[in-house]
C-alpha positions as CSV (number, residue, x, y, z in Angstrom):
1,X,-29.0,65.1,48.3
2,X,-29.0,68.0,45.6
3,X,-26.0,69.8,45.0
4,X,-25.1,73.5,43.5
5,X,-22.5,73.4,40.6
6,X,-21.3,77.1,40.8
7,X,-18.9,77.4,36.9
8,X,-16.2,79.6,38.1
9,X,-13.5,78.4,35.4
10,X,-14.5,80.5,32.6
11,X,-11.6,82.9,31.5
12,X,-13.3,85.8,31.5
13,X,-12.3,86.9,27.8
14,X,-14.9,89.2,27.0
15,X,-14.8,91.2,30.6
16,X,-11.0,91.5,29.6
17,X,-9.6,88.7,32.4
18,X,-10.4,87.6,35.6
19,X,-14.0,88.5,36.0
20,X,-14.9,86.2,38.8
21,X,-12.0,88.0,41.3
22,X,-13.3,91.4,40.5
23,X,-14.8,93.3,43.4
24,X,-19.3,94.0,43.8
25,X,-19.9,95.8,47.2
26,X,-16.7,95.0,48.4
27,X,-16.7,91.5,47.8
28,X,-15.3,89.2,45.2
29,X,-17.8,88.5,42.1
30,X,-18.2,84.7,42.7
31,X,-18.6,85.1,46.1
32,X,-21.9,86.4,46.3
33,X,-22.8,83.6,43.7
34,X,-21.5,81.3,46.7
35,X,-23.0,83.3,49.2
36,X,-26.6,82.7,48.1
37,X,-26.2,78.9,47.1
38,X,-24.8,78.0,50.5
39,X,-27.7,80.2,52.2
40,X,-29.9,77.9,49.9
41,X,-31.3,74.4,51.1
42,X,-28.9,73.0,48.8
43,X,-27.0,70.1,50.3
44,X,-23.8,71.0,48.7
45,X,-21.8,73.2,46.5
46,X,-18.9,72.6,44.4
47,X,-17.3,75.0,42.5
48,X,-15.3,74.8,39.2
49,X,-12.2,76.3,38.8
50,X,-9.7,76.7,36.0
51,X,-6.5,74.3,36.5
52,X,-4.9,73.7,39.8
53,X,-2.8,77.5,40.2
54,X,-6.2,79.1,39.3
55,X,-5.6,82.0,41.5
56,X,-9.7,81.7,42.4
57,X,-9.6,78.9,43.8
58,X,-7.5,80.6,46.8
59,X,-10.3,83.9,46.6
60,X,-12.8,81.0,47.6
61,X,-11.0,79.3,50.5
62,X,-9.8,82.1,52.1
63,X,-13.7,83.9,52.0
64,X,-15.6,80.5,52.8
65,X,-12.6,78.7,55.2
66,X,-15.4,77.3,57.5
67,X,-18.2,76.0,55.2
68,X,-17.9,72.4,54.9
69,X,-20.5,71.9,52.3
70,X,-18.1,73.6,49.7
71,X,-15.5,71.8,47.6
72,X,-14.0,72.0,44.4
73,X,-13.6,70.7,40.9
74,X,-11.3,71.4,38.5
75,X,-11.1,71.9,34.5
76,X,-8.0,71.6,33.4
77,X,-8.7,73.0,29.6
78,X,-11.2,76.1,30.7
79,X,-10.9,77.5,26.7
80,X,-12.8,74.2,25.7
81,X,-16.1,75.8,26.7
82,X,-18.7,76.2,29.5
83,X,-19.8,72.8,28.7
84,X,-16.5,71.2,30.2
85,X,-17.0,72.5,33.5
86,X,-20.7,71.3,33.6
87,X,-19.0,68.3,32.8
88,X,-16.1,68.4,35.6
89,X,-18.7,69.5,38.1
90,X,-21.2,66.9,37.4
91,X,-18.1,64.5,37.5
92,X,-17.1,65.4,41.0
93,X,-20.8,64.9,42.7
94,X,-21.3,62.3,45.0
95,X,-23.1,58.9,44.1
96,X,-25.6,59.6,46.2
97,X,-26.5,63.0,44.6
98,X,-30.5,63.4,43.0
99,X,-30.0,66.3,41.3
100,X,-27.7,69.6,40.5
101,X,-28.9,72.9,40.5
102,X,-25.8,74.3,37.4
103,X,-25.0,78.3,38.5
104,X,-22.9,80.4,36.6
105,X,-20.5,82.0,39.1
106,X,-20.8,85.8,37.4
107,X,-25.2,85.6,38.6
108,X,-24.9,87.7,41.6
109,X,-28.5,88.8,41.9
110,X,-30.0,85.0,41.6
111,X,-30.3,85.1,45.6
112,X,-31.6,81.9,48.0
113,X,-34.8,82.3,47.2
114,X,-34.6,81.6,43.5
115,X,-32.0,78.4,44.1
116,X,-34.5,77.0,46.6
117,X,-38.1,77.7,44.2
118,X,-35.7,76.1,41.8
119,X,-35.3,73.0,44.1
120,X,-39.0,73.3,45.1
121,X,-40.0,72.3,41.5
122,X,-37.7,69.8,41.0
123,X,-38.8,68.3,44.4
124,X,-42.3,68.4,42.4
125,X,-41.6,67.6,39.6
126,X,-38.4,65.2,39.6
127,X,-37.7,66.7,36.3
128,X,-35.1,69.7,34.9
129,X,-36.4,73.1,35.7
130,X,-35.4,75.8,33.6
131,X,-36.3,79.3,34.3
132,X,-37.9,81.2,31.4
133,X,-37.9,84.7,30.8
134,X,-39.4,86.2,27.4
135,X,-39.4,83.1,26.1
136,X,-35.8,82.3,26.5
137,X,-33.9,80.1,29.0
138,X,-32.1,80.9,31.3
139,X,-29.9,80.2,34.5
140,X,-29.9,78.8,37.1
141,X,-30.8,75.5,35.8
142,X,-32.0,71.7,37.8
143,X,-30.3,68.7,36.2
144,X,-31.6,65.2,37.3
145,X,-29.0,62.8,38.1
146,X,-30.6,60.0,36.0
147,X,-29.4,62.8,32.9
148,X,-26.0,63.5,34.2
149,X,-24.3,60.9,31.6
150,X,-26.2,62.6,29.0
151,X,-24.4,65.5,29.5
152,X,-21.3,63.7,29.9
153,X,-21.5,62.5,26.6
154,X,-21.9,66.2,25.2
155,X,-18.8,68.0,23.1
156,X,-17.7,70.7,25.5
157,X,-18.8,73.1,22.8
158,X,-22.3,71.9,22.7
C-alpha cells in the first residue's frame, strides 16, 4: 500500500489567509491537488488540516463525500512549520503502508500522471524519489516507510 499525504494545514500567511479555500476554475485550490492524487494509483490519501474547526476540512468533505480512500489528519499547532504536518500525516498512515508520496495541497498542475511516474520509480527503486528541476528539488516527493521515524524525529522547523 502507498499512500498520498496532501499538507493542507499551512496558514497561508504569505497569500494573505486561507489559500487552500480560494477558488482555480471554479473549484477550491486543494481540491484539484485531491483531484489528481485520488485519480492516481495511489492507495490512499490523507489530508492534513489545521486544528479540528479548520474550516477546510468541511471544503474537502463536502467536494469528495463519496471517496473512501480519503481521510484526515490533523495538526493542531499549523505555525510550527511544514514539517509538523509531514509529521502528523506520516503519523496517521496505516501499518501496513510501503511508502508516501508527501504533496503540498497549493500544486494544482502536478496531475496523475506525475503522482503515478513518481510511484513508478519508487516501485523500481524502493528508494525516495525526488523530482529535480535545474538542479533543485522539488515536490511531490516518495518517502519509504522504513524512513518515516526519521522524519519523526525531525524539529518541525527542519
Amino acid at each position: 500500500m502507498i499512500a498520498g499525504v496532501v499538507l493542507a494545514a499551512g496558514l497561508g500567511e504569505r497569500f494573505g489567509g486561507a489559500k487552500l479555500t480560494r477558488e482555480l476554475d471554479g473549484r477550491p485550490l486543494v481540491c484539484h491537488t485531491l483531484q489528481y492524487c485520488i485519480a492516481s494509483t495511489l492507495d490512499a490519501v490523507v489530508v492534513v488540516v489545521g486544528p479540528a474547526d479548520d474550516p477546510l476540512e468541511a471544503v474537502v468533505r463536502s467536494a469528495f463525500a463519496r471517496e473512501s480512500r480519503l481521510s484526515f489528519a490533523y495538526n493542531r499547532d499549523p505555525a510550527r512549520g511544514q514539517m509538523s504536518s509531514v509529521k502528523a500525516g506520516l503519523s496517521a498512515l496505516p501499518a501496513d503502508v510501503q511508502a508516501a508520496v508527501v504533496c503540498l495541497g497549493d500544486m494544482p498542475f502536478v496531475g496523475a500522471d506525475i503522482v503515478n511516474r513518481l510511484l513508478e520509480a519508487h516501485r523500481r527503486t524502493g528508494g525516495f524519489v525526488v523530482p529535480e528541476c535545474e538542479g533543485v528539488w522539488r515536490n511531490p516527493r516518495v518517502i519509504p516507510a522504513a524512513h518515516f521515524a526519521d522524519f519523526l524525529a525531525l524539529g518541525d522547523n527542519q
